[in-house]
C-alpha positions in Angstrom: 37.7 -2.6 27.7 35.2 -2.2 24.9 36.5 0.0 22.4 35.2 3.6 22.0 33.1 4.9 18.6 35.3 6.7 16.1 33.1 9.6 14.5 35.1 10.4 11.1 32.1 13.1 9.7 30.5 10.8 7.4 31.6 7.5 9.3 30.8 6.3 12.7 33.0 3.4 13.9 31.1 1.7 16.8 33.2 -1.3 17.1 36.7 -0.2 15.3 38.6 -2.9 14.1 41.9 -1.5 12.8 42.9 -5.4 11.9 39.8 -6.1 9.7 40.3 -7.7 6.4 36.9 -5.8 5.2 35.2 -2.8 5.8 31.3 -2.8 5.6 29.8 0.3 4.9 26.4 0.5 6.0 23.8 3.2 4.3 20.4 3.7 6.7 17.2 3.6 5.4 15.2 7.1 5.6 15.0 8.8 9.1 17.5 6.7 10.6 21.3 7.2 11.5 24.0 5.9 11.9 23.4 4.2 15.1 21.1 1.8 13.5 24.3 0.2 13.2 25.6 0.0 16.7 25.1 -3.6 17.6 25.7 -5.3 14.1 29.6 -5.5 14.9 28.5 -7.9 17.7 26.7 -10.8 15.3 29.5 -10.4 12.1 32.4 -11.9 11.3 35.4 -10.6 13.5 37.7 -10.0 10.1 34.4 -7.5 9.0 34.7 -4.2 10.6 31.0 -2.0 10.4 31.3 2.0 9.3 28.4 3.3 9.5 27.2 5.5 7.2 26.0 9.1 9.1 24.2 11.4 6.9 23.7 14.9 7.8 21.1 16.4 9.0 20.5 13.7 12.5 22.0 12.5 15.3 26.1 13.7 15.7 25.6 15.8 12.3 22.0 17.3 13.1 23.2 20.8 13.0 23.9 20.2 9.4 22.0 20.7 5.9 20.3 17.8 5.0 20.2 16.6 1.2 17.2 16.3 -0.3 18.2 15.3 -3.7 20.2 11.6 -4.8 22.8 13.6 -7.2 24.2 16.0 -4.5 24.2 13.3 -1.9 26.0 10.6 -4.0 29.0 12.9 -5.1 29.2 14.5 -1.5 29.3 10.7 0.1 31.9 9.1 -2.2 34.0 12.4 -1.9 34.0 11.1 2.3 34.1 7.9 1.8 37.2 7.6 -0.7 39.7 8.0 1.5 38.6 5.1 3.5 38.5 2.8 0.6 42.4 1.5 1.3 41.3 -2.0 2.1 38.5 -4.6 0.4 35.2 -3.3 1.2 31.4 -4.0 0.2 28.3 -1.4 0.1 25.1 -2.3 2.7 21.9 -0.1 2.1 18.4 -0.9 3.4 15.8 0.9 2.0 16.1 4.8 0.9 19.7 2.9 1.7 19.9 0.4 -1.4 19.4 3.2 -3.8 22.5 5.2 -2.3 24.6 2.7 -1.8 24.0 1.5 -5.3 24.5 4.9 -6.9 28.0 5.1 -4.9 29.3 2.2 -6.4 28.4 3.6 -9.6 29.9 6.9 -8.6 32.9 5.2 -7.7 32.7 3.3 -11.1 32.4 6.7 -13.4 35.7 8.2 -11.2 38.0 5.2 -11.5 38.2 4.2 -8.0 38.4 1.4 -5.9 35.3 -0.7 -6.3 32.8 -2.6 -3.4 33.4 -6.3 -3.6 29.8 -7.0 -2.5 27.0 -4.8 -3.0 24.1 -5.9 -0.1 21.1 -4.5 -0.6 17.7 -4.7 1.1 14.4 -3.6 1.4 14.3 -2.0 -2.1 12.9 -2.3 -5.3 15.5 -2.9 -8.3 16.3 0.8 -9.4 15.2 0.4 -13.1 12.0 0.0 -11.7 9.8 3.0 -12.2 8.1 4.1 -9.0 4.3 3.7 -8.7 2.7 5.5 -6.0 3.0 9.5 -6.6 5.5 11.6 -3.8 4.5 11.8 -0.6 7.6 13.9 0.8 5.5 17.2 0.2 1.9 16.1 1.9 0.4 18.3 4.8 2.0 17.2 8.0 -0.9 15.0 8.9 -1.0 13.2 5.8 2.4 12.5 5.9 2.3 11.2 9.4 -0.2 8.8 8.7 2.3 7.5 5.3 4.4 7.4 7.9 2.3 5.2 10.3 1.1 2.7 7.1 4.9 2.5 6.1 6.1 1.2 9.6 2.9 -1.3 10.9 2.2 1.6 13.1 5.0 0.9 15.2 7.2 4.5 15.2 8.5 6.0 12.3 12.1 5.0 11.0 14.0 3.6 14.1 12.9 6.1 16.8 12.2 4.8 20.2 10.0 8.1 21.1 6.8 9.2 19.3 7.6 11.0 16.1 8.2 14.6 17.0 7.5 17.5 14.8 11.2 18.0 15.0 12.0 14.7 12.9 9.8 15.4 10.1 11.9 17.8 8.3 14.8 15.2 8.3 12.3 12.5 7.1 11.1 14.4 4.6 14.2 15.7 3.1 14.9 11.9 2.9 11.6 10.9 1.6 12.5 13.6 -1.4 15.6 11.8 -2.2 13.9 8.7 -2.8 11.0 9.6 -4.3 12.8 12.0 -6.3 15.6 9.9 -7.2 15.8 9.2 -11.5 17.4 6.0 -12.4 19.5 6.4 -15.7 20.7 3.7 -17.6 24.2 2.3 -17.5 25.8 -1.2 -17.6 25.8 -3.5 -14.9 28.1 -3.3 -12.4 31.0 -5.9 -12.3 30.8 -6.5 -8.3 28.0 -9.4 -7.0 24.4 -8.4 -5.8 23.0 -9.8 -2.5 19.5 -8.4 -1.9 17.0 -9.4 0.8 13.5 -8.5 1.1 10.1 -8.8 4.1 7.7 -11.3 2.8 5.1 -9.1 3.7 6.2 -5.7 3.0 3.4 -3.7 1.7 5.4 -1.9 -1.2 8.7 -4.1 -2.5 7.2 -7.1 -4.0 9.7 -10.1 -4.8 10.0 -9.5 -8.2 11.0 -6.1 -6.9 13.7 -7.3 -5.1 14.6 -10.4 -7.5 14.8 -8.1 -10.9 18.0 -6.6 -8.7 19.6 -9.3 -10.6 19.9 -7.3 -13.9 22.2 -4.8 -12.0 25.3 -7.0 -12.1 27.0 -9.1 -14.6 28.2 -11.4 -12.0 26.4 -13.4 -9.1 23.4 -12.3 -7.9 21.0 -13.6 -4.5 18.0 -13.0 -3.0 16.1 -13.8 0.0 13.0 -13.4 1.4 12.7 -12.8 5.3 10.0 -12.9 7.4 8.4 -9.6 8.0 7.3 -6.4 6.4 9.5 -3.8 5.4 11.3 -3.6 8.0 12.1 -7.3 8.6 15.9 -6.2 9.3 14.3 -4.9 13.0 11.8 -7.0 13.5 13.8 -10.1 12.5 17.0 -9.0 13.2 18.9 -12.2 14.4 17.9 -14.1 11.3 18.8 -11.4 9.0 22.5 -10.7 10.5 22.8 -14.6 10.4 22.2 -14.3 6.5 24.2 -11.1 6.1 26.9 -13.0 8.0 27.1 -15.8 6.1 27.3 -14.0 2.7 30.4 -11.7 4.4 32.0 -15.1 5.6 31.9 -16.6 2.3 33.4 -13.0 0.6 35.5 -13.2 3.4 37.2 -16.6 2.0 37.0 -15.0 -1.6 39.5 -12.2 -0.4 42.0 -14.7 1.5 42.2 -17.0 -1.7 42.7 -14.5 -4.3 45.7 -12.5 -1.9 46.9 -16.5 -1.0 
């Protein structure tokens, strides 16, 4: 029988592997849940169990306040998610994502915790990088549909399968103002590796963009490039969970050598 979801507030469990060696905790780009999420289990390493990352504000949590601002969100996640750090674990964040889960670690970092040892990052400009294009999160409702529409190839916003409804926007905006909100301030690298993946033909995270993700860590970084704009993770989904896959499979043998 195919095990049930665990909702834990902040976590959803789709696949719940009590046995796992690693715990992957997967941050969704803006306007998306944690369902985004629900299949990855299925093309990953068996020793990797997904917990996906549920913000509030959408699906299971809709009735909650949404965050519109990167230092209340980060404290309020990493206050969740510390008591689920028991085990090895690495960050994912795609997007709006890469920024969160990259501010957790160094949350987690400032506090003395337990820290990722991965961070997998995607779809994202390095976060030294100074934003270019002015905010978009406060345009007229029309204005911001039609971001919306350039953003996404004119395929539907964030990973809804209906037309955007007027009741999403408030939820993608709130998320759009943590992003374009969002302040980088300078610290030293982290000590954990960097994977980061970009879409060849995403029309606002340039290579560089992803590649200067490198001066975030003092250890090993990676980068590839994946066919596809920004959303590349959707549109080429079986290759990018192969890549993903590979990177866990190799951390995976990092973990059994050094508790051999």
């Amino acid at each position: 029988m195919k095990p049930r979801p665990i909702h834990r507030g902040w976590l959803t469990i789709h696949q719940p592997r009590p046995d796992a060696r690693l715990r992957l905790f997967c941050v969704p780009f803006a306007g998306a849940g944690a369902s985004m999420f629900r299949t990855w289990a299925a093309h990953l390493p068996e020793a990797v169990e997904v917990c996906a990352v549920q913000l509030p504000g959408r699906e299971n949590r809709v009735h909650e306040p949404l965050y519109t601002d990167m230092t209340r969100l980060v404290p309020a996640a990493a206050d969740a998610l510390s008591p689920h750090l028991t085990k090895p674990f690495a960050f994912f964040g795609h997007s709006m994502g890469a920024h969160v889960a990259f501010e957790l670690t160094r949350a987690l970092r400032r506090r003395g915790g337990p820290l990722p040892r991965h961070l997998y990052v995607s779809g994202r400009w390095a976060p030294q990088i100074p934003p270019r294009d002015p905010p978009t999160y406060d345009l007229p409702d029309a204005e911001f549909r039609q971001e919306l529409r350039r953003l996404n190839g004119g395929r539907q916003a964030a990973s809804e399968s209906s037309e955007l409804t007027t009741a999403l926007l408030p939820m993608i905006r709130a998320d759009f103002a943590i992003c374009e909100t969002y302040a980088y301030e300078e610290g030293p690298p982290l000590a954990c590796p960097i994977a980061a993946w970009g879409g060849a033909n995403d029309p606002d995270v340039t290579v560089a963009d992803v590649q200067a993700w490198r001066d975030q860590t003092t250890t090993s970084f990676s980068c590839d490039i994946m066919p596809g704009d920004h959303f590349f993770l959707l549109t080429s989904e079986e290759a990018f969970l192969a890549s993903l896959s590979g990177r866990l499979a190799t951390l995976l043998e990092t973990i059994s050598s050094v508790h051999a």
